[in-house]
PDB file of N, CA, C and O in Angstrom:
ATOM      1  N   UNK A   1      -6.906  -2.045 -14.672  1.00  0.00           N
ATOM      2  CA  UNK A   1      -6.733  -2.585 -13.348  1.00  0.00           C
ATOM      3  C   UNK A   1      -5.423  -2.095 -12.731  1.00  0.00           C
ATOM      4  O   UNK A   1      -5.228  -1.888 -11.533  1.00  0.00           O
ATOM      5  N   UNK A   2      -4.486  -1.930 -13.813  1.00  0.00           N
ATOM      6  CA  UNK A   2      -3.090  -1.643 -12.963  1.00  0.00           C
ATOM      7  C   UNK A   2      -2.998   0.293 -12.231  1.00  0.00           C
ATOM      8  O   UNK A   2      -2.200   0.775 -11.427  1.00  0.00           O
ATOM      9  N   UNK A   3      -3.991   0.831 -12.845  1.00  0.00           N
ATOM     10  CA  UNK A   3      -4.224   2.070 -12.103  1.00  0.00           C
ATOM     11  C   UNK A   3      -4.617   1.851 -10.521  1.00  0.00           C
ATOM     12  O   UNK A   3      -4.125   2.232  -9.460  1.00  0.00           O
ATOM     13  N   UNK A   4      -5.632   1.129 -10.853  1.00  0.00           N
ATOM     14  CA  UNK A   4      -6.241   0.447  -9.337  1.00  0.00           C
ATOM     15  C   UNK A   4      -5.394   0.472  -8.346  1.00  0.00           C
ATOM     16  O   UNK A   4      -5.296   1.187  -7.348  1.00  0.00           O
ATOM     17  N   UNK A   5      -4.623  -0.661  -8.876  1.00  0.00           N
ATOM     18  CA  UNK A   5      -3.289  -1.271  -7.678  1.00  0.00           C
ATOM     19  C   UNK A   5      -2.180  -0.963  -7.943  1.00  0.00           C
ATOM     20  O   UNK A   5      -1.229  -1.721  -8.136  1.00  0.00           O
ATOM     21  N   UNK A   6      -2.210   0.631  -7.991  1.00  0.00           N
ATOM     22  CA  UNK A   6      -0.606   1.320  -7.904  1.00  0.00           C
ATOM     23  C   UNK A   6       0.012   0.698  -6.396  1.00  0.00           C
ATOM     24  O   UNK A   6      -0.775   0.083  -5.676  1.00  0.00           O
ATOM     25  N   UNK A   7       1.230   0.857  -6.022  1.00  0.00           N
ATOM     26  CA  UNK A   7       1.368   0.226  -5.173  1.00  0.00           C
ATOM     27  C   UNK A   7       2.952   1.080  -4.878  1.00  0.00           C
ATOM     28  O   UNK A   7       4.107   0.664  -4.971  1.00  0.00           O
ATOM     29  N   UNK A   8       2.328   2.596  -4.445  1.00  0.00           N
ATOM     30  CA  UNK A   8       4.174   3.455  -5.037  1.00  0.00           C
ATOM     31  C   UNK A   8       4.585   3.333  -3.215  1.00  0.00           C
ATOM     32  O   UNK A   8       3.697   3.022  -2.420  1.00  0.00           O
ATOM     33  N   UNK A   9       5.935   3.605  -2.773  1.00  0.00           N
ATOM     34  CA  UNK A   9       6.685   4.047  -2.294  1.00  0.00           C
ATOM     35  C   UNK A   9       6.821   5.818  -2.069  1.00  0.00           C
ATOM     36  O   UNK A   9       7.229   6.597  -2.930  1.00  0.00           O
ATOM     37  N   UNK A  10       6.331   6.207  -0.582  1.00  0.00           N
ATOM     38  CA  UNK A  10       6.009   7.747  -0.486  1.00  0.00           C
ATOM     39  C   UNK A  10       6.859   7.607  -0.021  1.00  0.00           C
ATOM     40  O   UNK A  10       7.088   6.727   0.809  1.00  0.00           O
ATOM     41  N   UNK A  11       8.196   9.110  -0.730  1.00  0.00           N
ATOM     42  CA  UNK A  11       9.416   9.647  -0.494  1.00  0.00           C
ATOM     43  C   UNK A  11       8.768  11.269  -0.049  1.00  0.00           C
ATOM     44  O   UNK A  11       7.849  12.035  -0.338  1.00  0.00           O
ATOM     45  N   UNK A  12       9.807  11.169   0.735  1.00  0.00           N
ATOM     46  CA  UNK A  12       9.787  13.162   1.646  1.00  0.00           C
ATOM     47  C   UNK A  12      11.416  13.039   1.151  1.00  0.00           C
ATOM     48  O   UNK A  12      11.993  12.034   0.734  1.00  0.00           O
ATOM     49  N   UNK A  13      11.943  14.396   1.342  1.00  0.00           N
ATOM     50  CA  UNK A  13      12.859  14.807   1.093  1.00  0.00           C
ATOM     51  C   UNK A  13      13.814  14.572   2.451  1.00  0.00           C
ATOM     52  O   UNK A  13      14.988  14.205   2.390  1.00  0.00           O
ATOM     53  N   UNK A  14      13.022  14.876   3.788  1.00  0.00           N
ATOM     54  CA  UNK A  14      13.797  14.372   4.524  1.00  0.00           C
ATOM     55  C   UNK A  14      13.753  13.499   5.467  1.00  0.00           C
ATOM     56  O   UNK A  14      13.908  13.632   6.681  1.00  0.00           O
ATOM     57  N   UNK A  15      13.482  12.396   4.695  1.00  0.00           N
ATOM     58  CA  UNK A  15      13.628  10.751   4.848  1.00  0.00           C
ATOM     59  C   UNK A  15      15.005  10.669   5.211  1.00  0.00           C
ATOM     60  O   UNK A  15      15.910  11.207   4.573  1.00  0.00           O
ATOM     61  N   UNK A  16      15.209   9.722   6.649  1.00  0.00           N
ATOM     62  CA  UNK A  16      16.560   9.256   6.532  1.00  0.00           C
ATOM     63  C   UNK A  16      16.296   8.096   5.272  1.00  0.00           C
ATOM     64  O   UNK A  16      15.277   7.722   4.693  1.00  0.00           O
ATOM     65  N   UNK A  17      17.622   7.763   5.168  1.00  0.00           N
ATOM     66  CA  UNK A  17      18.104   6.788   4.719  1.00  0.00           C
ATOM     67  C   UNK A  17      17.655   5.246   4.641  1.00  0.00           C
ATOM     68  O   UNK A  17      17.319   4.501   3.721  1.00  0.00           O
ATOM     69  N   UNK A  18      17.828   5.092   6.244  1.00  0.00           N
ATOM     70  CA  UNK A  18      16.515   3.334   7.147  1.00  0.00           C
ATOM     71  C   UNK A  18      15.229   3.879   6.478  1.00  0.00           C
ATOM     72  O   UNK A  18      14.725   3.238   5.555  1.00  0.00           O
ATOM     73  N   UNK A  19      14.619   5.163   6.955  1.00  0.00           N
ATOM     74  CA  UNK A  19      12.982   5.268   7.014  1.00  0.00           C
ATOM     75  C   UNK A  19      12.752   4.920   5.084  1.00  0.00           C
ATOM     76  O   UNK A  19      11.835   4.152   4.795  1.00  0.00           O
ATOM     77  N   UNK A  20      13.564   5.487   3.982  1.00  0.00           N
ATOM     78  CA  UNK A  20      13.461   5.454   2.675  1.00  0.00           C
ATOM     79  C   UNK A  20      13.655   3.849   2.545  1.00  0.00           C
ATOM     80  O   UNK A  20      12.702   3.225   2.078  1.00  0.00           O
ATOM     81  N   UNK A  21      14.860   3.110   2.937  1.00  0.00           N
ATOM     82  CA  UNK A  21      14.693   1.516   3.265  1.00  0.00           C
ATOM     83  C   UNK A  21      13.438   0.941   3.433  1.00  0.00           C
ATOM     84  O   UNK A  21      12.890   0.082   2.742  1.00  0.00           O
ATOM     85  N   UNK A  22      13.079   1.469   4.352  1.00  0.00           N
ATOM     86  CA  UNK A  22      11.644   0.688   5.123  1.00  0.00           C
ATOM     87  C   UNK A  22      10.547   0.953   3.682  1.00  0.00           C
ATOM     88  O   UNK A  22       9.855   0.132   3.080  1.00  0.00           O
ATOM     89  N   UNK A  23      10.681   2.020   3.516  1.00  0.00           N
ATOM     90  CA  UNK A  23       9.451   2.431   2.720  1.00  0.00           C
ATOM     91  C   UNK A  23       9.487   1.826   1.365  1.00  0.00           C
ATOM     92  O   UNK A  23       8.378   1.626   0.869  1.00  0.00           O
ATOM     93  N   UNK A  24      10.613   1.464   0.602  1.00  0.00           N
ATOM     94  CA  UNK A  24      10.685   0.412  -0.711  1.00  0.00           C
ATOM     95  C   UNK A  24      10.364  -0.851  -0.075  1.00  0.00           C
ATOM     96  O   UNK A  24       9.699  -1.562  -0.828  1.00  0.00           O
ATOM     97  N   UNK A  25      10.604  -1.362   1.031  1.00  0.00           N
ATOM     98  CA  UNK A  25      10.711  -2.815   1.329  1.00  0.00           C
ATOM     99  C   UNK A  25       9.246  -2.626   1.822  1.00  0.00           C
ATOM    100  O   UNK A  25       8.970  -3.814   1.657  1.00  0.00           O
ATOM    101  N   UNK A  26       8.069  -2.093   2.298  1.00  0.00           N
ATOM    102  CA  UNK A  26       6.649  -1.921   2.332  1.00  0.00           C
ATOM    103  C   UNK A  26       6.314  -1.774   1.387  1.00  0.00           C
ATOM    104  O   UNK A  26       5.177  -2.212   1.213  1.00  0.00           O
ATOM    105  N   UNK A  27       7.018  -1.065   0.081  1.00  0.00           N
ATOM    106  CA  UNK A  27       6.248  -1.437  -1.587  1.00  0.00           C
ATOM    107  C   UNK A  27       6.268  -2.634  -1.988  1.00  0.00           C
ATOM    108  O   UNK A  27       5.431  -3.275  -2.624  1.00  0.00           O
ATOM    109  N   UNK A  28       7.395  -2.944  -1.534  1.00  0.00           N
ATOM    110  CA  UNK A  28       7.417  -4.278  -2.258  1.00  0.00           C
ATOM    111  C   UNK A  28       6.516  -5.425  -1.647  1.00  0.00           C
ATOM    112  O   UNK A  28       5.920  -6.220  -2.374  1.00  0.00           O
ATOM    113  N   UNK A  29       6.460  -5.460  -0.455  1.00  0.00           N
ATOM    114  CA  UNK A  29       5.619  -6.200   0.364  1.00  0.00           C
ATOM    115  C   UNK A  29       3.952  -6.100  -0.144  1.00  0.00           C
ATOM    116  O   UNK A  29       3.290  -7.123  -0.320  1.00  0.00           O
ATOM    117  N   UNK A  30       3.407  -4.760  -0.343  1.00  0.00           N
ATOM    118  CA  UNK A  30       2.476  -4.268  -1.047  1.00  0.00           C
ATOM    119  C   UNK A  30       2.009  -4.773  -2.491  1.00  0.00           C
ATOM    120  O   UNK A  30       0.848  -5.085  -2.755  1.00  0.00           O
ATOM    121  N   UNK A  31       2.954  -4.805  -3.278  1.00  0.00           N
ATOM    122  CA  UNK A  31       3.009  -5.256  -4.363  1.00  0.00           C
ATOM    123  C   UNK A  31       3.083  -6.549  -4.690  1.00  0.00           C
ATOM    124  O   UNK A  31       2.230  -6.723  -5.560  1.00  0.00           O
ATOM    125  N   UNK A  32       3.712  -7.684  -4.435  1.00  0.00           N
ATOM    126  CA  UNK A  32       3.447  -8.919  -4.097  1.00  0.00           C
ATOM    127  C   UNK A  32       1.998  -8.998  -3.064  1.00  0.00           C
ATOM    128  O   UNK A  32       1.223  -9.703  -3.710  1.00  0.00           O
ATOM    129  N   UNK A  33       1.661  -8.796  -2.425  1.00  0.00           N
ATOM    130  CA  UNK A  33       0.069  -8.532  -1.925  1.00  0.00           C
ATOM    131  C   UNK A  33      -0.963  -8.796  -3.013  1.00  0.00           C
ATOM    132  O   UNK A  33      -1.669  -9.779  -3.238  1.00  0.00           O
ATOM    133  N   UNK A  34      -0.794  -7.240  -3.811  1.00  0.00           N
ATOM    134  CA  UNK A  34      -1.817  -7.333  -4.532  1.00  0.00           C
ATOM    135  C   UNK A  34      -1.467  -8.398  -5.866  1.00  0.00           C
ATOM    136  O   UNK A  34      -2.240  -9.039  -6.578  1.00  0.00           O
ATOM    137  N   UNK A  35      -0.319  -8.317  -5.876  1.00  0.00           N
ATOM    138  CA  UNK A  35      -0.275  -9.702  -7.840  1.00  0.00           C
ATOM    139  C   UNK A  35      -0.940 -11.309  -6.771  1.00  0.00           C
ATOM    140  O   UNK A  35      -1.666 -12.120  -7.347  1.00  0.00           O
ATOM    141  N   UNK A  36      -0.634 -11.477  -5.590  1.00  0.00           N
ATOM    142  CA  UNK A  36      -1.189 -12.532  -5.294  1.00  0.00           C
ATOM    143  C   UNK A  36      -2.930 -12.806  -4.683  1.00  0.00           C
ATOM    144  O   UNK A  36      -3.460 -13.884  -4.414  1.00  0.00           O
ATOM    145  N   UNK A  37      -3.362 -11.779  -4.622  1.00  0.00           N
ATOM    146  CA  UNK A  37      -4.790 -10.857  -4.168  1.00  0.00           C
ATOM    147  C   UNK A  37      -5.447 -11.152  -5.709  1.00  0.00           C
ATOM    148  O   UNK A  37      -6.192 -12.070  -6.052  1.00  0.00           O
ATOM    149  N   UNK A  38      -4.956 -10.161  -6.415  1.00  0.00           N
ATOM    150  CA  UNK A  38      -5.286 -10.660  -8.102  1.00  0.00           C
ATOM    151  C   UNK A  38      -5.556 -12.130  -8.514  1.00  0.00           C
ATOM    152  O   UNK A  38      -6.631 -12.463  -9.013  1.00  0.00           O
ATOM    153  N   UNK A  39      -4.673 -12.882  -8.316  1.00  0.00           N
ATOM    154  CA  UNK A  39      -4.614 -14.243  -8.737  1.00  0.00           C
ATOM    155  C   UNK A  39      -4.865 -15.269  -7.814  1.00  0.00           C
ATOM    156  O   UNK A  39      -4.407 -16.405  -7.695  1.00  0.00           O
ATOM    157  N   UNK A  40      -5.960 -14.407  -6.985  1.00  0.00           N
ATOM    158  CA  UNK A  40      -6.738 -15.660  -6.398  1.00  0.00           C
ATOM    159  C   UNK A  40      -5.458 -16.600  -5.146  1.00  0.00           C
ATOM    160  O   UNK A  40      -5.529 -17.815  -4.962  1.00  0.00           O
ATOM    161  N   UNK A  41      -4.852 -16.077  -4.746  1.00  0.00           N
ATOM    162  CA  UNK A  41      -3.877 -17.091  -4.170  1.00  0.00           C
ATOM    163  C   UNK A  41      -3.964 -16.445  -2.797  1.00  0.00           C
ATOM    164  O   UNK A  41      -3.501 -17.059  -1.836  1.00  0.00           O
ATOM    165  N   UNK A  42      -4.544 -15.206  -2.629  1.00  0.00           N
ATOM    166  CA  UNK A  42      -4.943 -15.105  -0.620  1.00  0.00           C
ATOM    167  C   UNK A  42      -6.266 -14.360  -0.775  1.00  0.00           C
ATOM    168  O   UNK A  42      -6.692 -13.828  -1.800  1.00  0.00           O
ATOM    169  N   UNK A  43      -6.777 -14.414   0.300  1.00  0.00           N
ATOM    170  CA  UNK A  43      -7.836 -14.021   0.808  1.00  0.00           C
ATOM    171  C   UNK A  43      -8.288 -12.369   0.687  1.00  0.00           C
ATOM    172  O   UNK A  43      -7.715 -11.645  -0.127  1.00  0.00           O
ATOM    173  N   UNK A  44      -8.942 -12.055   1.225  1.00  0.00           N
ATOM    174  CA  UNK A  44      -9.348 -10.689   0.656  1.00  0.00           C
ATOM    175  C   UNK A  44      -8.817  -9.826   2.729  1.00  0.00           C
ATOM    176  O   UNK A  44      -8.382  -8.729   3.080  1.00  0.00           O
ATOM    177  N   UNK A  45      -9.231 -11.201   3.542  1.00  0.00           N
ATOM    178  CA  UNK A  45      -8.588 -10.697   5.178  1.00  0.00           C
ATOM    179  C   UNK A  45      -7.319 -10.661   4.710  1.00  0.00           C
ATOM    180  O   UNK A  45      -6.699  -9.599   4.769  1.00  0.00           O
ATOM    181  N   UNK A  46      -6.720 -11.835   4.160  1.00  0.00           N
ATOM    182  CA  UNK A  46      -5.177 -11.726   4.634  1.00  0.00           C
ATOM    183  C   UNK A  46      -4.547 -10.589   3.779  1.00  0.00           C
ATOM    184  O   UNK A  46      -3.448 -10.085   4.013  1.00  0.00           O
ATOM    185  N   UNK A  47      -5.260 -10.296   2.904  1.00  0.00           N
ATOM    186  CA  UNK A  47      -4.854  -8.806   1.908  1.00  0.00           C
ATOM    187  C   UNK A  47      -4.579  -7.968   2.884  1.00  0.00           C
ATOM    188  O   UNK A  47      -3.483  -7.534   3.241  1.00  0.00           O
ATOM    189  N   UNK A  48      -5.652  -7.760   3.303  1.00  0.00           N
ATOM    190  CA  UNK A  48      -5.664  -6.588   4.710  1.00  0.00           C
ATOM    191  C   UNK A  48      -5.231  -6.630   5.674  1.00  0.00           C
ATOM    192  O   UNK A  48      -5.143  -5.694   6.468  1.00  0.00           O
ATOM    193  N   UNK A  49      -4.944  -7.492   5.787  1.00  0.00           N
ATOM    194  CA  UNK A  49      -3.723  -7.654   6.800  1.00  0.00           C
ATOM    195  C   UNK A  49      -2.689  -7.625   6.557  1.00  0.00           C
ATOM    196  O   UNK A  49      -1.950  -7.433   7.523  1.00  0.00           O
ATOM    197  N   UNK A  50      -2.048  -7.782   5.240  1.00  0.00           N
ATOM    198  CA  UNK A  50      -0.928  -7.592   4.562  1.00  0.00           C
ATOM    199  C   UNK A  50      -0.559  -6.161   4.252  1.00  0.00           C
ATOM    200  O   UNK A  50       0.565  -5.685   4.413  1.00  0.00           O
ATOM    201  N   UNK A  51      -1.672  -5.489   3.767  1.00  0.00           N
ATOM    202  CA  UNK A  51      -1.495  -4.335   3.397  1.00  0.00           C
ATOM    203  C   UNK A  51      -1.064  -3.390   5.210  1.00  0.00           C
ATOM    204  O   UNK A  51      -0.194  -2.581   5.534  1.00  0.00           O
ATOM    205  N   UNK A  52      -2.107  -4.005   5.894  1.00  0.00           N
ATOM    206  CA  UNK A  52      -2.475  -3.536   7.668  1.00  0.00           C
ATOM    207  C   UNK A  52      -0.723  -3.334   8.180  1.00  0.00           C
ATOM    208  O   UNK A  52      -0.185  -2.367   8.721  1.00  0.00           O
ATOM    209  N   UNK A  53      -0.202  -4.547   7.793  1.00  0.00           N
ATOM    210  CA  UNK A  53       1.201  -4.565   8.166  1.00  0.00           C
ATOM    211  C   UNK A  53       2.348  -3.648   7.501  1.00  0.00           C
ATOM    212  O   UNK A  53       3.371  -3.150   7.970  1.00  0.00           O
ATOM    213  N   UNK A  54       1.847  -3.630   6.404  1.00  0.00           N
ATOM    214  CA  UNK A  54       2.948  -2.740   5.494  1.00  0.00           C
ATOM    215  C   UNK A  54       2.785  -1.031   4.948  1.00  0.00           C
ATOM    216  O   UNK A  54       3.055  -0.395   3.930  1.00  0.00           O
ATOM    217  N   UNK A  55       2.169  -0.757   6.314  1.00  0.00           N
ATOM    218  CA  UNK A  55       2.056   0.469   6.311  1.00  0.00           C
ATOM    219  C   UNK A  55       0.624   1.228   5.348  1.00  0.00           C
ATOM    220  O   UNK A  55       0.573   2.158   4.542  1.00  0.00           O
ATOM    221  N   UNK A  56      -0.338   0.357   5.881  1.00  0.00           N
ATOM    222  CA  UNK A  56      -1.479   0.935   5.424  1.00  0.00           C
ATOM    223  C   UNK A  56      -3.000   0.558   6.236  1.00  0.00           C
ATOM    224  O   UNK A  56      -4.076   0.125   5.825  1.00  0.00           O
ATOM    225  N   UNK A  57      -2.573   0.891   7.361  1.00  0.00           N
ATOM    226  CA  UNK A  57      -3.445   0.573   8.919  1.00  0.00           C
ATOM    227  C   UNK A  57      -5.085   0.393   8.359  1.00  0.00           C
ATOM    228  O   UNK A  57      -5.853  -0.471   8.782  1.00  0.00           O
ATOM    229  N   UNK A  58      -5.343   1.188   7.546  1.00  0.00           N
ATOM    230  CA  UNK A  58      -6.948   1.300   7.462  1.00  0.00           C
ATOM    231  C   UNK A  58      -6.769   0.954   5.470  1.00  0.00           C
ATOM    232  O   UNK A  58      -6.390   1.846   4.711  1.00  0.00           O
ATOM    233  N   UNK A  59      -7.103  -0.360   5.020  1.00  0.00           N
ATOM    234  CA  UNK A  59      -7.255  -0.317   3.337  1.00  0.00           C
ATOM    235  C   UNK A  59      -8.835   0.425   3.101  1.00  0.00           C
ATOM    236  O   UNK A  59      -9.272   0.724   1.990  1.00  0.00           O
ATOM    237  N   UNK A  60      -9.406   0.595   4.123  1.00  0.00           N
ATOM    238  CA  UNK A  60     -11.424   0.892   3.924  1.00  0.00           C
ATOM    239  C   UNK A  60     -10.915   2.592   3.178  1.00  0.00           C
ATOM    240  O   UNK A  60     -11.147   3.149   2.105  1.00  0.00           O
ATOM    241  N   UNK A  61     -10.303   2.873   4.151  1.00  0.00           N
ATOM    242  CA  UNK A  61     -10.259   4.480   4.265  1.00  0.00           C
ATOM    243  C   UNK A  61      -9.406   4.812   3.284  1.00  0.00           C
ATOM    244  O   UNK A  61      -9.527   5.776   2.528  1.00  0.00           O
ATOM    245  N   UNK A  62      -8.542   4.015   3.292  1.00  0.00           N
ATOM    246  CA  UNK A  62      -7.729   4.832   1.983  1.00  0.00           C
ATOM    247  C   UNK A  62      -8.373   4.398   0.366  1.00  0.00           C
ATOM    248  O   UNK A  62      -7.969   5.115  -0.549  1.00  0.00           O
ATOM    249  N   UNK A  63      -9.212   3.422   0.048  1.00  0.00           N
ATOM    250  CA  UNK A  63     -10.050   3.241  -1.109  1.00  0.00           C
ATOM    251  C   UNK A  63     -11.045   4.592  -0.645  1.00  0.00           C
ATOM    252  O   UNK A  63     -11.291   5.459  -1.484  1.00  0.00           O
ATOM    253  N   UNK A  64     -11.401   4.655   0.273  1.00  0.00           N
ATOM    254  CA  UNK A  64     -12.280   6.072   0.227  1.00  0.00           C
ATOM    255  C   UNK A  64     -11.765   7.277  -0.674  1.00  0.00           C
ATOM    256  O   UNK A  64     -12.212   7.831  -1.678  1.00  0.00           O
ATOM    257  N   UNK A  65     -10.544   7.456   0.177  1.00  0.00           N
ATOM    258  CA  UNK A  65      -9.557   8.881  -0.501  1.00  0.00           C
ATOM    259  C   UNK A  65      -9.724   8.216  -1.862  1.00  0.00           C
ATOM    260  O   UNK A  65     -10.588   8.755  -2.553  1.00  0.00           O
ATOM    261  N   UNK A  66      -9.188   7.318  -2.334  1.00  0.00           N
ATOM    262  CA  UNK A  66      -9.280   6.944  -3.730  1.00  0.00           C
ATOM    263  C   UNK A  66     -10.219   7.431  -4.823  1.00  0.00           C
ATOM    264  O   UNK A  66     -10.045   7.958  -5.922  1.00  0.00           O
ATOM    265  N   UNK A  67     -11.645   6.928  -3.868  1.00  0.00           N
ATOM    266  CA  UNK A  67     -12.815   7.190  -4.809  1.00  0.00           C
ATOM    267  C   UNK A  67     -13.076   8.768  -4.037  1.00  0.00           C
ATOM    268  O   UNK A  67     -14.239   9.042  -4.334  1.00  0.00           O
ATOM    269  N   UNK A  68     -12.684   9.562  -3.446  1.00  0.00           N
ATOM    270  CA  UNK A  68     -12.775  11.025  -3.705  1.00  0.00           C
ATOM    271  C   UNK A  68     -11.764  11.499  -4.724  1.00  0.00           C
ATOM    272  O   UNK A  68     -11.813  12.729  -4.722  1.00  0.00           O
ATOM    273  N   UNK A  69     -10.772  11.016  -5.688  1.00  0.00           N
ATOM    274  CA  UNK A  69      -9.489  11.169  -6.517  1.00  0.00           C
ATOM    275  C   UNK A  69      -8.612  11.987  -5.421  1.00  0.00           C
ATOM    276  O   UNK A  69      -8.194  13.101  -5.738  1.00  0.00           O
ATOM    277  N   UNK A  70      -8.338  11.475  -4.186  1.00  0.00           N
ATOM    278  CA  UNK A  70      -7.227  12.478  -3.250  1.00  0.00           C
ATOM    279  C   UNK A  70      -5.767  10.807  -3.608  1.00  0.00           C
ATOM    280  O   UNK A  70      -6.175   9.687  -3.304  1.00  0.00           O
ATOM    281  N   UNK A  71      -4.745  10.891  -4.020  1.00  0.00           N
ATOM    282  CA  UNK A  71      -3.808   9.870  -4.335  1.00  0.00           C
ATOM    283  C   UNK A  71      -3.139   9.840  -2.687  1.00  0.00           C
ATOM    284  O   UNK A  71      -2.474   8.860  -2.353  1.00  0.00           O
ATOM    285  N   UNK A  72      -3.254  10.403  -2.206  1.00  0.00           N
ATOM    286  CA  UNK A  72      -2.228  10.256  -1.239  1.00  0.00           C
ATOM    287  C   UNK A  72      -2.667  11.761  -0.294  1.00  0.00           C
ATOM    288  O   UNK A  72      -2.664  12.875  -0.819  1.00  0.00           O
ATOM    289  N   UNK A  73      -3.038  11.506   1.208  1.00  0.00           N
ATOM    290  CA  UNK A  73      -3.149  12.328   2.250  1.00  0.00           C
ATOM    291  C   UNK A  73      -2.851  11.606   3.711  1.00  0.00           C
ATOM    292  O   UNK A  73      -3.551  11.048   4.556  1.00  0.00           O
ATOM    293  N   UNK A  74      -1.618  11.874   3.581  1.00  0.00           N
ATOM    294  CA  UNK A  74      -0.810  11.360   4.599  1.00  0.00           C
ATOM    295  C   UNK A  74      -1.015  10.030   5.676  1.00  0.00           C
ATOM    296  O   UNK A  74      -1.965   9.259   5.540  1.00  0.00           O
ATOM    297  N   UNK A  75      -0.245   9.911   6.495  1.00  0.00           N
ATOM    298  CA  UNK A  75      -0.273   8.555   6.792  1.00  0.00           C
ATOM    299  C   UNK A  75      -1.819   7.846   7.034  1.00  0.00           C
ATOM    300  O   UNK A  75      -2.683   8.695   7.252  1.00  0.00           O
ATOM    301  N   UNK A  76      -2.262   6.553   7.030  1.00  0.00           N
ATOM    302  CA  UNK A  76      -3.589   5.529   7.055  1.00  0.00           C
ATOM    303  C   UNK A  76      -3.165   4.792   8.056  1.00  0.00           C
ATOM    304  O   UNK A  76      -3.847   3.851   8.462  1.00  0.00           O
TER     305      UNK A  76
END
């Protein structure tokens, strides 16, 4: 399951500084998501909306890329 719900932080090289900020503090937001998604403690909307907010506009589409094995093709 924990393959499933990787939950990484996408670094570029030239990330400021804020934008690399933003992008750990959307993992983390992400990640608390899914351990509380897991354990039954929110909804499967408010997931998606959680995820919707923290930088992952479409969760449909990016489980798509998933189940084609693409890990990551740019922003959702």
């Amino acid at each position: 399951m924990d393959a499933l719900f990787r939950t990484p932080a996408i670094y570029s090289p030239d990330m400021s500084q804020a934008d690399w900020e933003g992008e750990l503090n959307n993992m983390l937001i992400r990640a608390q998501a899914t351990g509380d998604f897991l354990a039954g403690r929110i909804s499967p909307a408010d997931f998606e909306d959680i995820l919707s907010s923290a930088g992952i506009s479409d969760p449909f589409e990016l489980a798509a890329r998933w189940e084609e094995g693409k890990s990551w093709d740019g922003p959702i």
